[in-house]
ZAMARGU-4260 file (C-alpha; in steps of 0.2 Angstrom, whole numbers, plus 5000, padded with zeros to 4 digits):
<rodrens>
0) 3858/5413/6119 | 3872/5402/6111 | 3886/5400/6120 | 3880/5407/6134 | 3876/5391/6145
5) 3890/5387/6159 | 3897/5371/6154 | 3891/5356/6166 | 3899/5353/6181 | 3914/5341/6180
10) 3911/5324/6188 | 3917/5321/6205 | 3923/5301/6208 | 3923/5307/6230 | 3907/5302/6235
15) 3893/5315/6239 | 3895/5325/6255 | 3880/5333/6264 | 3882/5353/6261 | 3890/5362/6275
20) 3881/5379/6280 | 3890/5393/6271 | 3903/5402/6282 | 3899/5421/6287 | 3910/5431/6278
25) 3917/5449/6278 | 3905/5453/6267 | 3891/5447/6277 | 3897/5456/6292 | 3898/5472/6281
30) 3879/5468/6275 | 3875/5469/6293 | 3884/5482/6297 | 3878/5494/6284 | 3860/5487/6288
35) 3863/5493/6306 | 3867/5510/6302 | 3854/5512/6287 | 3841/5507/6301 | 3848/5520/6314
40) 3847/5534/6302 | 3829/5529/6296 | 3825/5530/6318 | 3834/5545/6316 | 3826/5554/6304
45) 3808/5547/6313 | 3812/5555/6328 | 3814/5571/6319 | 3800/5570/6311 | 3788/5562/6324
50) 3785/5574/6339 | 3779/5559/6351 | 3795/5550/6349 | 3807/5555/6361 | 3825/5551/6366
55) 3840/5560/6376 | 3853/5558/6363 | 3858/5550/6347 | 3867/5535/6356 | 3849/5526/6362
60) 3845/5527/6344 | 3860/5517/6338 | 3858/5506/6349 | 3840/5504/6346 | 3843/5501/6329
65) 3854/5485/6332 | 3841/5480/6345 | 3825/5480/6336 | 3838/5473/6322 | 3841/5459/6332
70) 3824/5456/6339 | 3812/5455/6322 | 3825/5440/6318 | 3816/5430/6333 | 3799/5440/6335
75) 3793/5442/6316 | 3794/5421/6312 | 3784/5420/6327 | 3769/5432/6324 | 3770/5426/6305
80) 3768/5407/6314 | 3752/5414/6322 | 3746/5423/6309 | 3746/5410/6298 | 3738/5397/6311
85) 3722/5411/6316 | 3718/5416/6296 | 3718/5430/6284 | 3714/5444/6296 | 3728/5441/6309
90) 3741/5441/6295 | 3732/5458/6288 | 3735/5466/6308 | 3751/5458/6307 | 3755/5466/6291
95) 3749/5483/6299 | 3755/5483/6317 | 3769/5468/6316 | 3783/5481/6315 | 3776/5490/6328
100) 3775/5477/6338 | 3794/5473/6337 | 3800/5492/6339 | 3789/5494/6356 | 3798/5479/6362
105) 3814/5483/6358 | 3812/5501/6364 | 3805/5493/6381 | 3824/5487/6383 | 3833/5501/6379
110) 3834/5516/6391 | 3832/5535/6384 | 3819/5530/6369 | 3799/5530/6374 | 3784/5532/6363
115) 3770/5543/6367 | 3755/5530/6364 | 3754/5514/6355 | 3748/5524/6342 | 3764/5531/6340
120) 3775/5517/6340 | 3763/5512/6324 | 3767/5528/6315 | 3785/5527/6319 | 3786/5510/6312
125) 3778/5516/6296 | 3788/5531/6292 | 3805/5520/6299 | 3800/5508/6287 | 3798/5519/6272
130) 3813/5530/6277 | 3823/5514/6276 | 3814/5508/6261 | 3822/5522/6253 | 3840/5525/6261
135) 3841/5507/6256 | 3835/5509/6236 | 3848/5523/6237 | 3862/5512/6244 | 3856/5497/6234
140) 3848/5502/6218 | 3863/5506/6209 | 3869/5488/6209 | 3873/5476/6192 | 3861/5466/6201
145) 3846/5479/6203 | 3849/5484/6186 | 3848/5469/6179 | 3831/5464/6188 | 3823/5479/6180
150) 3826/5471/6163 | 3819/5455/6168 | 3802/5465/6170 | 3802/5471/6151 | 3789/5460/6146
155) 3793/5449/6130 | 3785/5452/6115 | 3777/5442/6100 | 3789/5436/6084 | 3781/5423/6068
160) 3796/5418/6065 | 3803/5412/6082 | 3811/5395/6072 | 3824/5411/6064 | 3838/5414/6078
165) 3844/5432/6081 | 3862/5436/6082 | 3869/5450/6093 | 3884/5459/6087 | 3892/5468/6102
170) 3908/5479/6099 | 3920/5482/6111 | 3930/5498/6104 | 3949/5499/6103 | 3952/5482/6111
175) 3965/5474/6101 | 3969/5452/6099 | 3983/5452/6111 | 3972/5461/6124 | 3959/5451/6123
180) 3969/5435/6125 | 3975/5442/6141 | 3958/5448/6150 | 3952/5428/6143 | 3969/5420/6148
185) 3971/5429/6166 | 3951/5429/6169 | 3947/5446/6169 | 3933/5444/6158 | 3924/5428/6166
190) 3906/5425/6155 | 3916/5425/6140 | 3929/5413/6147 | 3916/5402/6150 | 3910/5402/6131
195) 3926/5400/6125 | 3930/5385/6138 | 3913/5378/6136 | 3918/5378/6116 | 3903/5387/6110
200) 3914/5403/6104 | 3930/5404/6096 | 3943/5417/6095 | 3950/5424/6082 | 3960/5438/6077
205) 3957/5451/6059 | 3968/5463/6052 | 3963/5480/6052 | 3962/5489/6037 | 3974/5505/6035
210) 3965/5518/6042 | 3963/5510/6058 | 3949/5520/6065 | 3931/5517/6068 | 3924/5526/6053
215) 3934/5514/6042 | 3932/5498/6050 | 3913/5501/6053 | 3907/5506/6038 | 3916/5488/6033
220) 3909/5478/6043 | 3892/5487/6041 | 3890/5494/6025 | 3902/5481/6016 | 3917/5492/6010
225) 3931/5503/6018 | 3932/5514/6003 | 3929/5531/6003 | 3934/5534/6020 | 3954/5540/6022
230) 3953/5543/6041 | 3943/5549/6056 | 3941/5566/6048 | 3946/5571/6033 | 3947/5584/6020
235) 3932/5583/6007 | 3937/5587/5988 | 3918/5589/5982 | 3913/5597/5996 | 3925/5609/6001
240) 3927/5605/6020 | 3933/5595/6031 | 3922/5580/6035 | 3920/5572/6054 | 3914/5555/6055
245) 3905/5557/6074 | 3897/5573/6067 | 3879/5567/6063 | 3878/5577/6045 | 3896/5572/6040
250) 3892/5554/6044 | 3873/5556/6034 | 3884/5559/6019 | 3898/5546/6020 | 3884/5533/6024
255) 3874/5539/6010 | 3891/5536/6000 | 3894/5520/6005 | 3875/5511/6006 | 3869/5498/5993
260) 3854/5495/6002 | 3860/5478/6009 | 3872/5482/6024 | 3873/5471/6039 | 3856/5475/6047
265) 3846/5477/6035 | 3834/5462/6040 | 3823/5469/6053 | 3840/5475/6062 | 3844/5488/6076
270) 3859/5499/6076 | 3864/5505/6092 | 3875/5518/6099 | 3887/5516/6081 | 3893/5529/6068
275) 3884/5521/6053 | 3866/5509/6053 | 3871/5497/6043 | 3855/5498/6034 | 3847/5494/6048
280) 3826/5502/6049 | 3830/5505/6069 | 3842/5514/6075 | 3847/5525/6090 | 3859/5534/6095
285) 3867/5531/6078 | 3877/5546/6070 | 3872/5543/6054 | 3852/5543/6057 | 3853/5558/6070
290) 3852/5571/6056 | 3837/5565/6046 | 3827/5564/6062 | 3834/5574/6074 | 3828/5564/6088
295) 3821/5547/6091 | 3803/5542/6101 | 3812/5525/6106 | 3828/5532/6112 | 3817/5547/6123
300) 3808/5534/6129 | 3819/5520/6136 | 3828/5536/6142 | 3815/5541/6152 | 3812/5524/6158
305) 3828/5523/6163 | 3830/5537/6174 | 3812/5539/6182 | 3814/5520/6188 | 3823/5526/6205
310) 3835/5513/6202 | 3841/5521/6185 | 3842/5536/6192 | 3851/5533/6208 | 3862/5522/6198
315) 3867/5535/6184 | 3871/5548/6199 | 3881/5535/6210 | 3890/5530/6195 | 3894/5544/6189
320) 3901/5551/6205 | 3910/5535/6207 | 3920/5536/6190 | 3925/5554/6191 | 3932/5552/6209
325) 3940/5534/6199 | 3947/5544/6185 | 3953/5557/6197 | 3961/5545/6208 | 3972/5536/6195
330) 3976/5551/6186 | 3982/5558/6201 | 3993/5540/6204 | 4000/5539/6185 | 4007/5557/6190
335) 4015/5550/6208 | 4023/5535/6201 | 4026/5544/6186 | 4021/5533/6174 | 4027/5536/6156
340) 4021/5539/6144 | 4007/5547/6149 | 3995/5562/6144 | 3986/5575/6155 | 3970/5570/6160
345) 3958/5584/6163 | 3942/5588/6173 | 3932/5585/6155 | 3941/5568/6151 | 3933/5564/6168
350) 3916/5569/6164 | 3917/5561/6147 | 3924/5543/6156 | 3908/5545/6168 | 3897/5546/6152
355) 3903/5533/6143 | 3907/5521/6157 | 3891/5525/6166 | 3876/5533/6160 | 3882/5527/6139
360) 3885/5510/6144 | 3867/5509/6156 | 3859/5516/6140 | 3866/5505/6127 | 3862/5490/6140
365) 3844/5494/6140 | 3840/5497/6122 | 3849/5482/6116 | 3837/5471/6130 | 3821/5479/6124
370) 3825/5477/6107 | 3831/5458/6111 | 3811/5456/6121 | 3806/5463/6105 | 3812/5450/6094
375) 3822/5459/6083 | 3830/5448/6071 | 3849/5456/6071 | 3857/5471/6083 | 3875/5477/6082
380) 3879/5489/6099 | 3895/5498/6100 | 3903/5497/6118 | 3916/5515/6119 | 3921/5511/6135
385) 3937/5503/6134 | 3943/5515/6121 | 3938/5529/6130 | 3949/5525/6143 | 3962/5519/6135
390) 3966/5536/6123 | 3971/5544/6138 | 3978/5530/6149 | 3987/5520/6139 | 3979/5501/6131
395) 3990/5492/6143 | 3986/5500/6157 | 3976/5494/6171 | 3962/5507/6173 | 3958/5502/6153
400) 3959/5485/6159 | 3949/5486/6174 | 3934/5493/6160 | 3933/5475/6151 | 3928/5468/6167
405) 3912/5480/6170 | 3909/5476/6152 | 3908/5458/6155 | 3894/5462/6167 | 3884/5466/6153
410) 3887/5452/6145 | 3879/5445/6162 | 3865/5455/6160 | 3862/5451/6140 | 3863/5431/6144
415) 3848/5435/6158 | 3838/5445/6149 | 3841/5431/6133 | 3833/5418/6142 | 3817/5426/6142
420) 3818/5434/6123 | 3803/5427/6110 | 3818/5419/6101 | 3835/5413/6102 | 3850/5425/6102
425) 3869/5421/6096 | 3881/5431/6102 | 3897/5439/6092 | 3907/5450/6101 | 3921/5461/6090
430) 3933/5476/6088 | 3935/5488/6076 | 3954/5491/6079 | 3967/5491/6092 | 3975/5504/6099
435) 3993/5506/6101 | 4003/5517/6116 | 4017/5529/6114 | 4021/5548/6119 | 4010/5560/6109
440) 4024/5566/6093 | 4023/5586/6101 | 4026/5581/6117 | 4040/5569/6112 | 4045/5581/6099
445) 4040/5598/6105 | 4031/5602/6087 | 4015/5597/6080 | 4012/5591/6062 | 4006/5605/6056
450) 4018/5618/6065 | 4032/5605/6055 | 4024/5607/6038 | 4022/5625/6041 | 4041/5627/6044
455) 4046/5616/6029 | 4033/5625/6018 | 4034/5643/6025 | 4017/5644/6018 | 3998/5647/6028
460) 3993/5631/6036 | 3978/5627/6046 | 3980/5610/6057 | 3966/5600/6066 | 3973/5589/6079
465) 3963/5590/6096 | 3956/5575/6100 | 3936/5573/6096 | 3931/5558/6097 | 3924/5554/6115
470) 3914/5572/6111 | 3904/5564/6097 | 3897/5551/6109 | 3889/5565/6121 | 3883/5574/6103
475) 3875/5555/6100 | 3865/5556/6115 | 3859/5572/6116 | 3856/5573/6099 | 3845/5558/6098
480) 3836/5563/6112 | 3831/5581/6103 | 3814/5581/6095 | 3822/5598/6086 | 3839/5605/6085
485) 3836/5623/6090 | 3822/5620/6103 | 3823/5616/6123 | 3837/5612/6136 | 3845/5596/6125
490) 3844/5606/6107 | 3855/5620/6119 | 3866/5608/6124 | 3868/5599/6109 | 3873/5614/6100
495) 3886/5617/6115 | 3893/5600/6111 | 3894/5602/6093 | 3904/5617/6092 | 3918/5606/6101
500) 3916/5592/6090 | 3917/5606/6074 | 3936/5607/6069 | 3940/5624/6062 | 3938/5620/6043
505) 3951/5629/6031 | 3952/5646/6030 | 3953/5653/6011 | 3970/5658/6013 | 3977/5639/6019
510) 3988/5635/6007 | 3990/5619/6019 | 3974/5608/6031 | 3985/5597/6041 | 3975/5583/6051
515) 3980/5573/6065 | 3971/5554/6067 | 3981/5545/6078 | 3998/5543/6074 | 3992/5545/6057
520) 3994/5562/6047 | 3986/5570/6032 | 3991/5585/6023 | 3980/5591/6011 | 3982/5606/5998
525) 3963/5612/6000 | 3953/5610/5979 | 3945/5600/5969 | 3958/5591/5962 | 3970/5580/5971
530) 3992/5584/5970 | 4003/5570/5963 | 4021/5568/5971 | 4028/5577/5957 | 4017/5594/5964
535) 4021/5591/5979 | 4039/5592/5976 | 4038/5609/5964 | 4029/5619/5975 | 4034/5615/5990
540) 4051/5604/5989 | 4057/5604/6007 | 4042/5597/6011 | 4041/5579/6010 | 4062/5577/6011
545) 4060/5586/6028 | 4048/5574/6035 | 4056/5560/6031 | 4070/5565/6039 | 4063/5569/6055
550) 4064/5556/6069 | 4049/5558/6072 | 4040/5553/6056 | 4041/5532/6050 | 4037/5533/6031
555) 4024/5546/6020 | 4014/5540/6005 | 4009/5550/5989 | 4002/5546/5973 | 4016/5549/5962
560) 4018/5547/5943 | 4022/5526/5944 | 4007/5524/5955 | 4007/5525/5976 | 4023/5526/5982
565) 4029/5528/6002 | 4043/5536/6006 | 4056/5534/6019 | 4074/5541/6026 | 4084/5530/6013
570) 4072/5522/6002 | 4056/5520/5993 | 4043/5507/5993 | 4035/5508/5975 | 4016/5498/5978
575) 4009/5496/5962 | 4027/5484/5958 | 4033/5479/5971 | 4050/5487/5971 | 4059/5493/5983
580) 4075/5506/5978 | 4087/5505/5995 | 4079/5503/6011 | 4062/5499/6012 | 4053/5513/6023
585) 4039/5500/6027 | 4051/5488/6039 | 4047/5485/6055 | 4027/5488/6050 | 4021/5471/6045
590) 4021/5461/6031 | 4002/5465/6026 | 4010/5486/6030 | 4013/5487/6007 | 3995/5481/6004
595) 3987/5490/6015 | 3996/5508/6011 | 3991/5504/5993 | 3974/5500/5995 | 3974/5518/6008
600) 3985/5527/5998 | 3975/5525/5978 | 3959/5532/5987 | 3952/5544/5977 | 3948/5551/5994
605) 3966/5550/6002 | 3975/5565/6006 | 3990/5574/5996 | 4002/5565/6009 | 4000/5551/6022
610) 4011/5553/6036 | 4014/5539/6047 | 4025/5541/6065 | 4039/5532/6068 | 4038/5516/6078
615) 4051/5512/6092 | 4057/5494/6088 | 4062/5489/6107 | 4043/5496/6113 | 4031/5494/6099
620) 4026/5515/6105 | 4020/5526/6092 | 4018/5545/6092 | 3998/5550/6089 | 3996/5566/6082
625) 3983/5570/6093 | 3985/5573/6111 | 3981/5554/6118 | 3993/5543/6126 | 3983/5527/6116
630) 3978/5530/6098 | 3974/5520/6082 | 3974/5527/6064 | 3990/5522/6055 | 4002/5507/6056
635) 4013/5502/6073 | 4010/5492/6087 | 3993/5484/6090 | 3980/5494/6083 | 3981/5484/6067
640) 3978/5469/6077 | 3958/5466/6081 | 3949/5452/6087 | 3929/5443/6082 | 3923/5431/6096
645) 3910/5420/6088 | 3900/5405/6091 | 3910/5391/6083 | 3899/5382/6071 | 3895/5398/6063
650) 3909/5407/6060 | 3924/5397/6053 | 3936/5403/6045 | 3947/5396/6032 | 3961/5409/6028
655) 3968/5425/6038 | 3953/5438/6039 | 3960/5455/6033 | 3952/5470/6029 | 3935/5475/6040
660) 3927/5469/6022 | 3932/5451/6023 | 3925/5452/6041 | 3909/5457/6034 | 3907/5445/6023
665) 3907/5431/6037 | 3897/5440/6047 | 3886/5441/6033 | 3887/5421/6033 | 3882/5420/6050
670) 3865/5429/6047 | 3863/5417/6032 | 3866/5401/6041 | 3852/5406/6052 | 3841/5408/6037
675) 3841/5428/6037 | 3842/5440/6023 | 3830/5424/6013 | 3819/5439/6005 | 3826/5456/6006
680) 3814/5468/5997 | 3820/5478/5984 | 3823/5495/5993 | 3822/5499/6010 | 3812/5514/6021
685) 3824/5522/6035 | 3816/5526/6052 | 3821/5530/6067 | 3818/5519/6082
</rodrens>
C-alpha cells in the first residue's frame, strides 16, 4: 500500500541502551481497574444464578473479585508449569478445573463467600468465565482495535494479474486545502502525516468548479465532465421537475446523462458509498445504481456480517450512543459560550451525525476492505463525516475537526488490512469542495430567498431551501439494502426517508421555483424554455435590481443578449469579453470567480438567475441559503479551495488543477501509469455488487 510504510527510524549517534521496562501508566491502572469491576460483576451475576454460592453481602464479592484477580497472576503460571511438565492430560484438567482451582483458593481467604461442593466452585468458574467473557466483548468489542482484527480474518482472495497495482481513491467530503494543511501541520491526522513526511504522498490543492457541490465535482472526477449539472438540485427543463442529486432516480438520470462508458472505475472498479459509479460494474451504496436494482446482495451481506459478529454490533450501538450524547454535548456548549455564528442543532441532526460517523463510516470501512481482499483493480469511497459535521457546526470548528481524526483511523485500518490484499494498493485521498462558514442569509436577514423574490415579484413562488443532504445518505443505506421498494421493514423505512429527501416540486401555478444550494440561489421560471435577462427584466423588472441591492446578495448572473453577464450593485461583469462597465461585482471572489460563473452560467442546464451571497471581506463568511452554519455551492471563502493527496511519482502536476475535469484527468493517469484501462471492452454491463 504506497506510502503507507512509516519512514525508518532516524539514526541515533548515543550508543545502544538496554530497554528500560515500560512505566505503569494511568492507563494501565484504569485497565486494572475496569478488569476488577468487570470480574466483580461476572461473581455477581454467578451468585445470582448459582444456588450453591453463597455470600452475605455484595462487599465479599468485590473483594473477591480483586483477590482471585490477584492470585491467578501467581497460581495460573504455576499449574501451566506442571501441566506442561506431566503431559497432554494434565493440561486438558488444567484447562477444565484450573480456574476452579484459583477461585476455591481465593474464596478460602476471604470471609462471607463459600462454595457448596467442589463441584460448585467448577460450575461457578464456568459461568464467571463466560459472564466475563461477555461483559468484557461488550466493554471491548467496539474498539478501532477489535474492529480492525475482524478485517484481518477476511481471507484474501485470488487475482491473474497481481503484477497490476490497485489504487484506492478515498474522499473525504467538504474538507477544504487550508483545512487540510492544519490537521497535517498540527498532527491531527497522524498516518497521513507520515506519508507525506516519509515523501511518498504530496499535497496539492484543485480549484473547485462553480457549482461547488458534490453532484458537480463527482460526476467530474468520475464521469469526466461537470456539465449538465447546475447545482445540488435543480430545476429540470425536459422533465418538468425538480431534480435531487441524492435521490436515487434523479441521480439514474443525470449519470445516465453524463456516461460515455469510460468513467473512472470502469476497469474492474468498486464504487462505494458515492452519488454516481463512475462506470464502475460494482457498486454499493451508490445513488446512481440504487434504482436499477433496488438492493444489492453484497451490500445485505457485509451488512449482515457486520452486525451479527458481536463486535459489530456492540460497536454500532456503543457508537452510536456515544455520538449522540457527543453531538448533544457540544450543541449544548456552542449555545453556553455562545458561539456565533451558529445554527440550531436538532435531535435529527444528532441521529444523522451517529449514522454517518458510526454505523456509515463502520460500513464503508468493511466494504472497501473486502473489495481490497478481493483484488479489485480500483475503488473510489466517499467518507460524509466531516461534512456532515461541519454544515451544522461550522468547517473550523473543533467537533468538525475532531472527525478528521477518527477518519484517520481508517486509514489505519485500510494500511492493515493492505498488507494482506492479493495485490498492491496506492492510496489517493481527495475532496470534492470545501466548505465556507457564515450566518445562514434568513437568520442574518430575516427573509429567505424565495420570500425576497416573492416580494420583488408579487408573483406565486414555490422555494426549496431545507437542507437534504445528510437525509440521502440514510436513503443510500436503506435503499441498497432493500431487495424491493415496497416490501418489508427497510422498503417502509426507505419510503419514510424519501419523502424527506423529496422537495415539494412546483405547483402549476408557480410563476417562480426558488432553490437554495448553499450560499448559492436559483430562480427558475418553471418551462421548457430558458428566460434571457432581457425577460427577466419585462416581466418582472424589480426583480434582479432588487436583489442586487440587497446586502445580502454579492452578485447574480443571467444569460443576457451579449452572452453570460453577472450583475452587481454598481456594475456589470460581461463574461463572454471581458468587460467590465463600473464596478466589477465579481471582486473580492477570486481571480478564476469570471471563468468559473461563465462556464456555470452558459449551461443549458443553468437557472433563469444565479444568485450568489455576499461575502464579508474582514471574515471570509457567507450566508447559505439553506439553514446550515457551513455550506458550499457558490463562490466565498473556502469552499472553492479542495485538496488531492497523492502518491508522489504518480500524480504530478504541472499547472494549477482547476475544474473537478482536470482533476479527472490525472487521476485517469494514475490508473494508466499502473497499466490499467490497457483493454477496455467496447461497452460495459452494470451490476450491482
Amino acid at each position: 500500500m504506497s506510502g503507507v510504510t512509516d519512514p525508518p527510524a532516524r539514526a541515533d549517534a548515543t550508543a545502544p541502551r538496554t530497554p528500560r521496562p515500560r512505566p505503569l501508566r494511568l492507563a494501565d491502572g484504569a485497565r486494572l481497574v475496569a478488569a476488577w469491576i468487570l470480574s466483580f460483576v461476572a461473581l455477581l451475576m454467578t451468585a445470582w444464578l448459582l444456588p450453591g454460592f453463597t455470600h452475605t453481602s455484595w462487599l465479599p464479592l468485590l473483594v473477591a473479585a480483586a483477590v482471585t484477580g490477584l492470585l491467578g497472576l501467581v497460581v495460573r503460571p504455576v499449574l501451566v508449569e506442571l501441566a506442561a511438565r506431566v503431559g497432554w492430560i494434565a493440561v486438558a484438567l488444567c484447562t477444565v478445573f484450573g480456574q476452579a482451582v484459583v477461585m476455591q483458593l481465593a474464596l478460602g481467604l476471604v470471609p462471607g463467600v463459600s462454595f457448596a461442593s467442589w463441584w460448585t466452585a467448577v460450575a461457578a468458574a464456568w459461568i464467571a468465565s463466560a459472564f466475563g467473557t461477555v461483559l468484557v466483548w461488550l466493554t471491548s468489542a467496539g474498539t478501532d482495535e477489535s474492529f480492525a482484527a475482524s478485517l484481518m480474518r477476511i481471507k484474501p482472495g485470488h487475482v491473474t494479474d497481481p503484477e497490476v497495482d490497485g489504487v484506492l481513491f478515498v474522499q473525504l467530503d467538504g474538507v477544504s486545502f487550508p483545512v487540510m494543511q492544519w490537521v497535517l501541520e498540527s498532527g491531527t491526522m497522524p498516518t497521513l502525516r507520515r506519508w507525506v513526511d516519509s515523501g511518498s504522498h504530496a499535497l496539492h490543492e484543485w480549484t473547485v468548479q462553480l457549482p461547488c457541490t458534490t453532484p458537480a465535482s463527482q460526476q467530474a472526477l468520475l464521469m469526466g465532465s461537470a456539465a449538465g449539472v447546475p447545482a445540488f438540485r435543480w430545476y429540470d427543463r425536459e422533465l418538468g421537475r425538480v431534480l435531487v442529486a441524492n435521490r436515487p432516480e434523479d441521480a439514474a438520470v443525470i449519470e445516465s446523462r453524463a456516461s460515455t462508458g469510460q468513467g473512472l472505475l470502469v476497469d474492474d472498479g468498486v464504487s462505494v458509498s458515492n452519488l454516481f459509479t463512475g462506470d464502475a460494474p460494482k457498486a454499493s451504496m451508490t445513488m446512481s445504481r440504487l434504482e436499477v436494482t433496488r438492493g444489492a446482495r453484497r451490500t445485505r451481506q457485509v451488512f449482515a456480517r457486520f452486525l451479527v459478529r458481536p463486535d459489530g454490533l456492540a460497536r454500532s450501538l456503543s457508537r452510536a450512543a456515544a455520538e449522540v450524547g457527543r453531538e448533544r454535548f457540544q450543541m449544548a456548549r456552542q449555545r453556553r459560550l455562545l458561539v456565533h455564528p451558529r445554527v440550531h442543532r436538532s435531535w435529527t441532526f444528532a441521529a444523522l451525525r451517529a449514522f454517518s460517523n458510526g454505523l456509515l463510516r463502520d460500513l464503508n470501512t468493511a466494504i472497501v476492505s473486502e473489495e481490497m481482499m478481493r483484488g479489485a483493480r480500483s475503488i473510489y469511497v466517499d467518507y460524509v463525516d466531516y461534512d456532515e459535521i461541519a454544515h451544522h457546526a461550522g468547517g473550523t470548528r473543533i467537533e468538525s475537526l475532531a472527525a478528521l481524526g477518527g477518519l484517520d483511523q481508517v486509514f489505519a485500518v485500510l494500511h492493515k488490512v493492505a498488507e494482506r490484499a492479493p495485490r498492491r494498493y496506492h492510496v489517493v485521498v481527495l475532496s470534492d469542495h470545501g466548505q465556507s462558514q457564515g450566518e445562514p442569509f434568513a437568520a442574518r436577514h430575516g427573509i429567505e430567498l424565495s420570500a425576497l423574490c416573492r416580494a420583488l415579484t408579487m408573483s406565486a413562488t414555490s422555494g426549496v431551501e431545507g437542507s437534504i443532504e445528510g437525509w440521502g445518505r440514510v436513503d443510500s443505506v436503506l435503499q441498497d439494502l432493500t431487495a424491493a421498494p415496497s416490501t418489508g421493514i427497510s422498503g417502509a423505512a426507505s419510503r419514510r426517508v424519501r419523502g424527506r429527501t423529496q422537495p415539494d416540486a412546483a405547483s402549476s401555478d408557480s410563476e417562480l421555483v426558488v432553490l437554495g444550494s448553499g450560499n448559492l440561489g436559483l430562480v427558475y421560471a418553471p418551462g421548457p424554455a430558458r428566460l434571457t435577462l432581457d425577460d427577466l427584466d419585462r416581466q418582472w423588472p424589480a426583480l434582479v435590481p432588487g436583489l442586487v441591492a440587497h446586502e445580502g446578495i454579492g452578485f447574480v448572473s443571467a444569460m443576457s443578449l451579449a452572452g453570460p453577464v453577472a450583475i452587481g450593485r454598481s456594475g456589470r461583469h460581461y463574461l463572454d469579453t471581458g468587460e467590465v462597465v463600473g464596478t466589477d461585482p465579481l471582486h473580492g471572489f477570486g481571480s478564476h470567480a469570471a471563468a468559473m460563473v461563465r462556464a456555470a452560467t452558459s449551461m443549458p442546464e443553468a437557472p433563469d438567475l444565479y444568485v450568489n451571497s455576499a461575502v464579508d471581506p474582514r471574515t471570509r463568511e457567507i450566508a447559505a441559503f439553506e439553514p446550515l452554519v457551513g455550506a458550499h455551492g457558490g463562490l466565498g471563502g473556502w469552499q472553492d479551495r479542495a485538496f488531492v493527496l497523492a502518491p508522489a511519482d504518480l500524480l504530478i502536476p504541472m499547472e494549477p488543477i482547476v475544474g473537478g475535469d482536470a482533476l479527472h484527468r490525472h487521476l485517469v493517469g494514475v490508473l494508466e501509469a499502473l497499466h490499467h484501462r490497457t483493454s477496455l471492452p467496447a461497452g460495459h454491463q452494470r451490476s450491482s455488487s
